[in-house]
SEDRENDO-9108 format. One record per residue: residue in three letters; x, y, z of N, C-alpha, C, O, CB in turn. Coordinates in pm, whole numbers, plus 32768, in hexadecimal, padded with zeros to 4 digits. Glycine has a CB too. Example, Ala and Ser with C-alpha at 12.3 -4.5 7.8 and 13.67 -1.06 7.14 Angstrom:
<atoms>
ALA85277DC7830C84CE7E3E830C85287EB6830C85907EB4834E846B7E418389 SER85057F1F82C485577F9682CA850A80038313853D8072832485807FC4823C 
</atoms>
This chain:
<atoms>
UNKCF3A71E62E86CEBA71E62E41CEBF72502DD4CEF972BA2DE9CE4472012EA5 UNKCE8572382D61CEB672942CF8CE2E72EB2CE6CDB872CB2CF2CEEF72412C65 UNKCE7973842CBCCDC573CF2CBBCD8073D22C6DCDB273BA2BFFCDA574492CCA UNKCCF973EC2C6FCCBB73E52BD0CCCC74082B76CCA373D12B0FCC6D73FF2BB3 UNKCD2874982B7ECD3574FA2B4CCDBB74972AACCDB674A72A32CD6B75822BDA UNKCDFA745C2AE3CE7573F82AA7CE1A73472A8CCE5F72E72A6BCF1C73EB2B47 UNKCD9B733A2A9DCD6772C72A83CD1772D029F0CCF1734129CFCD1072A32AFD UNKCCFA72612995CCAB724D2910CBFF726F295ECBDD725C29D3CCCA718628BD UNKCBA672AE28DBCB4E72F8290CCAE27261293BCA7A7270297BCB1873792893 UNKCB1171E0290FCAA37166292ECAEF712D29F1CAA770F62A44CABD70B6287C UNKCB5F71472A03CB6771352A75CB4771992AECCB3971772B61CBCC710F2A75 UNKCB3D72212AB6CAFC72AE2B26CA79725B2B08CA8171FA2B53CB02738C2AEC UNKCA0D72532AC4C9A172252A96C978718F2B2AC91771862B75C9CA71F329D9 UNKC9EF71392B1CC9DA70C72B8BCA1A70E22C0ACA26707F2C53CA1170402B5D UNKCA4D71612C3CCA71717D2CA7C9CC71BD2CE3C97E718A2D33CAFD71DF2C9B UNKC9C372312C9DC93D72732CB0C8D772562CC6C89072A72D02C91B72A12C72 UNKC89571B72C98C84E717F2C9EC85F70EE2D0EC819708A2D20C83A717F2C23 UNKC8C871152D3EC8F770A62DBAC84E70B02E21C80471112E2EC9B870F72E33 UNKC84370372E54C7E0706E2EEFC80170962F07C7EC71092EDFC7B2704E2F5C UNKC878707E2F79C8D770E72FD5C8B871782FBCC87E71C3300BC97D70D72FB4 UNKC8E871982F42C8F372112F21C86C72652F09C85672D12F3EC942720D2EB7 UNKC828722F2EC3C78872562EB9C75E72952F61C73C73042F89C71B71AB2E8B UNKC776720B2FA7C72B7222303EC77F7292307FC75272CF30E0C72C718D30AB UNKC80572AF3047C834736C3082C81773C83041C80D7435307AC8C6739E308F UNKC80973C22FE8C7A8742C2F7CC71C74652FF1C70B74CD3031C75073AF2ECB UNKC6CE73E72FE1C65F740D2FE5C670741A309DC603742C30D3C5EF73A52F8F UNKC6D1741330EAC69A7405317BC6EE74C83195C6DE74FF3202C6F5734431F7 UNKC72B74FF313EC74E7577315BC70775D2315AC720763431A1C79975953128 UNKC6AF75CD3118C669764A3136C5E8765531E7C5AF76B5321BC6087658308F UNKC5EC75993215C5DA75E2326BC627760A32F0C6107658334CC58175C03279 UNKC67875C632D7C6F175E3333AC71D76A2332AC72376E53392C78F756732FB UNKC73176D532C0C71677583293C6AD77A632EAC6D177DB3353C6E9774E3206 UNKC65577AC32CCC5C377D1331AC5B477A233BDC56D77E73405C53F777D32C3 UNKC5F2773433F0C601771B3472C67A776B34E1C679777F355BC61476903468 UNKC6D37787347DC76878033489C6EC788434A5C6C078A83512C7F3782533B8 UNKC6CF78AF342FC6A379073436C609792F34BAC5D5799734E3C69C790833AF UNKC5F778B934CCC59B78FE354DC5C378D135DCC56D78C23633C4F678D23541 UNKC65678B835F4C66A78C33654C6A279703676C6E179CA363FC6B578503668 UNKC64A794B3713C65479E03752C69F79D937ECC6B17A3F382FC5A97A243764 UNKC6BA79813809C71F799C3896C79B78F6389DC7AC78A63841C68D79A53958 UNKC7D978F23924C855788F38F7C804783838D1C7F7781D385AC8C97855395F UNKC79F77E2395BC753776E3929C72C776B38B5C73D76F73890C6EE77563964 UNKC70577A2386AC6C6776D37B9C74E776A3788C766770F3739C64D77F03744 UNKC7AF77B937A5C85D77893763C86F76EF375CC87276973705C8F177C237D9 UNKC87976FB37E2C87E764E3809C82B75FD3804C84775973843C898762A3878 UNKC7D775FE37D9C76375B437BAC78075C33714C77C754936FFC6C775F837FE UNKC79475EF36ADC79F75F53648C85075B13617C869756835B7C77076833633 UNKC8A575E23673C93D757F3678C95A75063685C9BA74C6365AC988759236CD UNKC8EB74E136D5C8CF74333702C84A73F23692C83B737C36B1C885742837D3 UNKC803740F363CC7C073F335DCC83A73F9359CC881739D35C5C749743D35B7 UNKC86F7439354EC8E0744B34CEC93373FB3500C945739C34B3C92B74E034A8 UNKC97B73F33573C9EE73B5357EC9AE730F3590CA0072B5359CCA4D73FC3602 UNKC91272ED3591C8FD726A35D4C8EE72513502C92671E934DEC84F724E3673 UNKC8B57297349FC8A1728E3424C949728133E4C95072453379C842731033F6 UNKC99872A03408CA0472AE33D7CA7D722F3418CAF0721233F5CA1F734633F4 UNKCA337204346ECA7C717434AACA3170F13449CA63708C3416CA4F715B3579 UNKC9C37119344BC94970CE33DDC9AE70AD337AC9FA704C3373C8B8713C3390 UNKC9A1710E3331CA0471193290CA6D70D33297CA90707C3247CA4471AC3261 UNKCAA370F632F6CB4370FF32E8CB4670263328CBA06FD6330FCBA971B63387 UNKCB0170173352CAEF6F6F3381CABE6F2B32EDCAEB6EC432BBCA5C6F533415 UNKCA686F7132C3CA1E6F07323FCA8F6F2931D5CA996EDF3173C95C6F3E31F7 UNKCAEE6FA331E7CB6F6FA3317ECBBB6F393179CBD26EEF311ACBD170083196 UNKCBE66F3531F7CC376EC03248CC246E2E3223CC7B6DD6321FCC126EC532DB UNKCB996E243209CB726DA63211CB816D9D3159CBD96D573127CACC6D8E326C UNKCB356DDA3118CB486E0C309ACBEE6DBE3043CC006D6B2FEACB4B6EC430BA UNKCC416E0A3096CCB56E0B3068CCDE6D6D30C6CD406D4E3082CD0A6EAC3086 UNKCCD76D1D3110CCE66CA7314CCCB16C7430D3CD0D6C38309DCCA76C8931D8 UNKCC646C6F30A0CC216C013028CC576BE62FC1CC606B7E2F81CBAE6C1F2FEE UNKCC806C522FB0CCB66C9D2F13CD486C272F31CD6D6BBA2F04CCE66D952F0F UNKCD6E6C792F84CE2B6C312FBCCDEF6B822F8FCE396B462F42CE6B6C4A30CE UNKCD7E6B3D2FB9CD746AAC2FE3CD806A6F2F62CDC76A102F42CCEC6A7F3034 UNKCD1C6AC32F0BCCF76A8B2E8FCD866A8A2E17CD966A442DB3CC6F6AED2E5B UNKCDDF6AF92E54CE436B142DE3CEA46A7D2E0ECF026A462DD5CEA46BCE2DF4 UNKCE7B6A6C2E52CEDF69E42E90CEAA69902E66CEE369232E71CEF669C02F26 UNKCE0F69932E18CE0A69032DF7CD8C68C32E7ACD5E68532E94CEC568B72E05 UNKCD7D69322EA8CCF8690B2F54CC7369322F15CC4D69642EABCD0D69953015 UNKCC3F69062F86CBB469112F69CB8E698A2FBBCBD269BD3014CB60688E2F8C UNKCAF369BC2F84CAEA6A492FA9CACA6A4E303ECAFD6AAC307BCA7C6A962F54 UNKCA896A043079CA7269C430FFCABE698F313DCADC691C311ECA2969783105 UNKCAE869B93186CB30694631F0CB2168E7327DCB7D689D32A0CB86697C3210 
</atoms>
């Protein structure tokens, strides 16, 4: 995956503005603030299993994301 930093300023522009990406933008700060008020293990783990259940989220709609992408370059339809 190439970084932005090495991408044209109209494709950082359509990465940035992805949903995906928008919806981690905006879901960090409260995941941030939920870190920050845990006070014993339980709120650890209670805050590890939110992130890690948000981060299986992502990482499935990537998955699926990139399944489409693969279908269509073949000539498929976006649905299957």
């Amino acid at each position: 995956m190439p970084l932005l930093s090495n991408m044209p300023p109209a494709r950082i522009d359509s990465v940035m503005q992805h949903p995906a990406h928008v919806k981690t933008v905006e879901s960090l700060p409260g995941f941030i603030s939920d870190l920050r008020m845990c006070q014993n293990l339980g709120d650890f783990v209670a805050f590890q299993e939110n992130l890690l259940s948000a981060t299986l989220t992502a990482t499935q709609a990537r998955a699926e994301r990139s399944r489409v992408a693969k279908r269509l370059r073949k000539g498929g339809e976006a649905s299957a």
